[in-house]
C-alpha positions as a printed Julia matrix, in Angstrom:
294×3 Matrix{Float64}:
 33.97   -7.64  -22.19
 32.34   -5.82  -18.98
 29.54   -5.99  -16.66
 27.73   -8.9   -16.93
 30.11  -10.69  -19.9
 33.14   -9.95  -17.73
 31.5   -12.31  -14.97
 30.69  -14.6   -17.39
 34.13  -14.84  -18.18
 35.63  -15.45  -14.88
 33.29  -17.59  -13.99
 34.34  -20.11  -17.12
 37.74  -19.93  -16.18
 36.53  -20.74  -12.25
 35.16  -23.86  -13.77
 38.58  -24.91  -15.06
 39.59  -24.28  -12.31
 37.17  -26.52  -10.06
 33.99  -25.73   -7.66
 36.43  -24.85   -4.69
 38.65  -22.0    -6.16
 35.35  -21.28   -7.98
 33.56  -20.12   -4.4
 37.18  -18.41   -3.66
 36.72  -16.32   -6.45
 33.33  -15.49   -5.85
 33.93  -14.25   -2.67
 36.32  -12.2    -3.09
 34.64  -10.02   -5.84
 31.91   -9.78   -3.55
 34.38   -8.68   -0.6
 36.79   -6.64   -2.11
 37.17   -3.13   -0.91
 38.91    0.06   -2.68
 41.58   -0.77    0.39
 41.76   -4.15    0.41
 44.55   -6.69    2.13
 45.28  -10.37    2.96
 42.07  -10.96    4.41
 39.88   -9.96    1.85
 39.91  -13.33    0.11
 41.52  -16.73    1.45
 43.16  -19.84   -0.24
 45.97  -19.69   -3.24
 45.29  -17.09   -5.27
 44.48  -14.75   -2.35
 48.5   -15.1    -1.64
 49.32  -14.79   -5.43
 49.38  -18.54   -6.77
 46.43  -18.06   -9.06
 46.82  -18.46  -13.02
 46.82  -15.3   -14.26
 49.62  -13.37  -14.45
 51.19  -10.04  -16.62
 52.44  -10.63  -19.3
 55.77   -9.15  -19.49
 55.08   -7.28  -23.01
 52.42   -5.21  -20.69
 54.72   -4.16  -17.96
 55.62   -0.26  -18.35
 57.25    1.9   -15.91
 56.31    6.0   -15.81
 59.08    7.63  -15.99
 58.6    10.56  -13.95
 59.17    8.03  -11.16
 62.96    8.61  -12.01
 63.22   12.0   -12.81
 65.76   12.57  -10.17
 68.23   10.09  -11.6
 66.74   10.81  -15.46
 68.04   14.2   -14.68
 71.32   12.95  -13.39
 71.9    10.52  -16.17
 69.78    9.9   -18.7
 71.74    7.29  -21.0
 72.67    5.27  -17.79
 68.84    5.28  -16.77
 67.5     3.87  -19.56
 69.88    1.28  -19.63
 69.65    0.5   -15.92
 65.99    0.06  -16.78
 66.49   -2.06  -19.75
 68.79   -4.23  -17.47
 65.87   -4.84  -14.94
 63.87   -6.42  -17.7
 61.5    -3.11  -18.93
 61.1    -2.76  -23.03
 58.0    -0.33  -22.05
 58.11    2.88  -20.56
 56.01    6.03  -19.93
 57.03    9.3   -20.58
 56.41   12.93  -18.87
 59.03   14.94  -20.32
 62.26   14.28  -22.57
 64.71   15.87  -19.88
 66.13   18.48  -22.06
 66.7    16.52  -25.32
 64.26   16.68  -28.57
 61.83   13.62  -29.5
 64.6    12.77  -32.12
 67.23   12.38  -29.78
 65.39   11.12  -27.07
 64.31    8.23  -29.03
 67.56    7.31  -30.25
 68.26    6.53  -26.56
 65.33    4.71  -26.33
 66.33    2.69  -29.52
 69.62    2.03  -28.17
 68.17    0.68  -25.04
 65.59   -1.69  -26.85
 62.93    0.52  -24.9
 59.39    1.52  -26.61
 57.83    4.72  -25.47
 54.27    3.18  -25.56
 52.71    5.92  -23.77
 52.72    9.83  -22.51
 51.31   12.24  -20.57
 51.1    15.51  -22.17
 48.95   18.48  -22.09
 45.89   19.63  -24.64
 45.77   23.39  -23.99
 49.46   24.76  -25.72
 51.11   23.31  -29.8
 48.8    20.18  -30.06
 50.54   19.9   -33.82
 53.96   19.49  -31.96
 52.49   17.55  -29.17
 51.5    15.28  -31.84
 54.28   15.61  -33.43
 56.69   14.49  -30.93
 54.68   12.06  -29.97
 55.08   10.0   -33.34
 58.66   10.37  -33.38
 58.92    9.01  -29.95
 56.6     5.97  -31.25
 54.36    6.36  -28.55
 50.73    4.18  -29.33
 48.83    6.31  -26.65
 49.16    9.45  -25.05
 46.69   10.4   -21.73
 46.18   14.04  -19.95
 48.08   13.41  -16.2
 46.26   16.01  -14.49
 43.98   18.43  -14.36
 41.37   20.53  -11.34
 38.78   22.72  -11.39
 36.82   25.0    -8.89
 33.41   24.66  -10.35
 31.44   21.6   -12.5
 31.49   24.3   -15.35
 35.06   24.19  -15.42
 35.4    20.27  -15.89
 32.66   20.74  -18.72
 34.45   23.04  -20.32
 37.69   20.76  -20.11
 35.82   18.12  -21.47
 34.76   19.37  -24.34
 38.29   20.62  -25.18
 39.66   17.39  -24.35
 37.54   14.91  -26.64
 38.1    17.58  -29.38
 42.08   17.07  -28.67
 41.57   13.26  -28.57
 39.56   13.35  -32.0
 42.77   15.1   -33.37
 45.19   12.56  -31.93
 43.37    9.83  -32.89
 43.16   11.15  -36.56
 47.86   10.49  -35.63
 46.59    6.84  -34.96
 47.78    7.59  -31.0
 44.47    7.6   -28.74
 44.13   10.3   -26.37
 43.12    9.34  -22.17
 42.66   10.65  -18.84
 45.15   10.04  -15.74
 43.34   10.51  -12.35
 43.78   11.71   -9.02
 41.87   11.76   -6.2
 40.3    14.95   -5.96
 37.92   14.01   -9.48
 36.17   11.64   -7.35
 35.3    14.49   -4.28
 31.47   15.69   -5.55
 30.86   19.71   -6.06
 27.58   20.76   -5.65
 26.97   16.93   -5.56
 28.75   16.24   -8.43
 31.96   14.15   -9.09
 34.29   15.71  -11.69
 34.91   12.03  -12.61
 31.48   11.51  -13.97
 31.54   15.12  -15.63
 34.66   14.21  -17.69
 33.71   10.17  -18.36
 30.09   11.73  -19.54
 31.45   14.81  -21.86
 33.89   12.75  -23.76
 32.95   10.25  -26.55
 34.26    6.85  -24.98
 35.35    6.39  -28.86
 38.33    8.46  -28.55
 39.34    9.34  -25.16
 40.64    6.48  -22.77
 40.94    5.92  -19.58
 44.36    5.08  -16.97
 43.26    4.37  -13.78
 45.82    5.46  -10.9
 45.34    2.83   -8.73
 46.67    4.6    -6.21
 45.07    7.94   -5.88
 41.57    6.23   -7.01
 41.64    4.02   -3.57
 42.57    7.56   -1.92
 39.49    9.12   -3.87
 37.1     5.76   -1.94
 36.7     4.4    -5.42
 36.64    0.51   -5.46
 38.99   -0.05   -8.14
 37.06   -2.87   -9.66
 33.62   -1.09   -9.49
 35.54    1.51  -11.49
 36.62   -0.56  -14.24
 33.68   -2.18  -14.65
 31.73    0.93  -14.69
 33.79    2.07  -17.3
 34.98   -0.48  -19.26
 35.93   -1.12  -21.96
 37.69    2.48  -22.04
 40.13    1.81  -19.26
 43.23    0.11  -20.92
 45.79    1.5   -18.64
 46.86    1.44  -15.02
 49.29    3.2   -13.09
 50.15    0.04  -10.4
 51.45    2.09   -6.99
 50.81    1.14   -3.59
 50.05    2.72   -0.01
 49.73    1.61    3.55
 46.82    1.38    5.67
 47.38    5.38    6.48
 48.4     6.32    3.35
 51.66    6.72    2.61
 52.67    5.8    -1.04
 55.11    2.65   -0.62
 56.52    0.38   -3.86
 53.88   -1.89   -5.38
 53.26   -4.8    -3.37
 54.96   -3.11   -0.31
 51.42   -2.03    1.01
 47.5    -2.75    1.76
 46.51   -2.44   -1.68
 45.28   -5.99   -2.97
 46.53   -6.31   -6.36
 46.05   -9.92   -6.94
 42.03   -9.28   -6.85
 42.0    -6.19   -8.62
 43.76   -7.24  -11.6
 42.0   -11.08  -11.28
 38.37   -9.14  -11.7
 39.64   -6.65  -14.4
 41.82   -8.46  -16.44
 39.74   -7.94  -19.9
 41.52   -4.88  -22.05
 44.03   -3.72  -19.95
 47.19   -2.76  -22.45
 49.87   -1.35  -19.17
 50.53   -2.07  -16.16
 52.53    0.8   -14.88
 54.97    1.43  -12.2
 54.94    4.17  -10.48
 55.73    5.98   -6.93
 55.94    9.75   -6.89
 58.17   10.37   -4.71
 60.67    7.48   -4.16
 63.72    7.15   -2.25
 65.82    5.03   -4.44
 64.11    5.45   -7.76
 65.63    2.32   -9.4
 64.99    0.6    -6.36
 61.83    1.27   -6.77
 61.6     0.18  -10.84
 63.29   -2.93  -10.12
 60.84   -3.68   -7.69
 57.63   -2.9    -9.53
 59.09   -4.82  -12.02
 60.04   -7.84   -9.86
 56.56   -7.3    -8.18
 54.49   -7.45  -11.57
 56.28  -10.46  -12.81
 55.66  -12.52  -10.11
 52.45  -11.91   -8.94
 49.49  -14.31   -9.77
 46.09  -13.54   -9.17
């Protein structure tokens, strides 16, 4: 459901809703921004009290958010996670132990390893591999940067032939962005290179919500212009100059985004590079994403 359809949809459930929250809704997917914030849209669901909400089962957290306190203590991590509430998580790295081991703590934990982010260009067997002992359903590229628009050609093709070969494991293969994919060489965005070099049949997309608003991407433009491959996104917020803050801590407007892109979205993810109190920050994302209502 996208384009067109996807407005169909919202505009049914606007009906439900009445002719008054109907015009709310309207204008606020004709207002909102990349940067948006409280004044985008007005009435209940502009300050969260709409209908929709996450469902818990789609809350995730990325774990290299707490790779300063994995490293520390892994056992007592996990399970400080899987006191907050989390039975999803994202992984970027198994902190010295093997995919056998690591999932055991997982499994101890009641935790699911839904997702990675792994790279295409060493062992893809053992990637793979890995990846199927750790039960993960999807695994997505987290970076990747290139001089020239021949470069991010090239990547593409060897990333949709990695994500045929992953999705022959049953574990789709996607794209994490940045902000630099959206900055145009020659007039070009890398973005558009790697969407239009990869068969949307096998390679995904997981929007950073983030670092597309620092890229000037609208997120919902994005989604839209991309949908139905976008089933992931990382949820972390900034301020109006930029810094990265917890989700719902900053300018970001969260409620609209996800209320104008709810259709086929798997995650939401948690995530803040560089926190100061990395469980702080979990328990937050998680308090954050089970509250809000858009």
């Amino acid at each position: 459901m996208c384009g067109e359809e996807a407005e169909q949809f919202h505009s049914r459930r606007a009906l439900l809703r009445g002719a008054a929250t109907a015009a709310v809704a309207v204008g606020a997917a004709v207002a909102l921004p990349g940067l948006a914030n409280a004044s985008v849209s007005t009435g209940a669901e502009a300050q969260g009290h709409g209908r929709g909400r996450v469902p818990v089962d789609k809350i995730s957290i990325q774990l290299y958010s707490l790779r300063t306190a994995l490293q520390a203590d892994l056992p007592g991590t996990l399970s400080a996670l899987a006191d907050i509430g989390y039975r999803k998580v994202e992984l970027a790295g198994t902190y010295g132990r093997t995919a056998e081991e690591f999932r055991g703590l997982l499994d101890k934990n009641h935790i699911k390893a839904t997702s990675t982010h792994v790279g295409i260009d060493g062992d893809l067997d053992k990637t793979i591999a890995d990846a199927k002992v750790l039960g993960n359903t999807r695994a997505n590229v987290p970076w990747a940067n290139f001089d020239t628009i021949d470069g991010w050609k090239q990547f593409a093709g060897r990333m949709d032939t990695a994500a045929r070969k992953f999705r022959q494991a049953g574990i789709p293969l996607g794209y994490h962005n940045h902000a630099h994919e959206f900055a145009a060489i020659d007039g070009v965005r890398p973005y558009d290179v790697l969407t239009r070099n990869t068969n949307p049949r096998y390679v995904h997309l997981e929007i950073d919500l983030f670092w597309a608003v620092e890229g000037g991407m609208d997120p919902v433009s994005l989604y839209r212009q991309h949908c139905p491959r976008v089933v992931q996104y990382h949820v972390k917020d900034r301020t109006a100059a930029g810094e990265m803050v917890d989700p719902g801590k900053g300018v970001i407007d969260f409620p609209a985004i996800f209320r104008h892109t709810r259709p086929h979205l798997a995650e939401y993810i948690v995530e803040h590079d560089n926190p100061t109190d990395p469980l702080s920050t979990a328990q937050t994302g998680f308090t954050y994403l089970r509250n809000v209502r858009f």
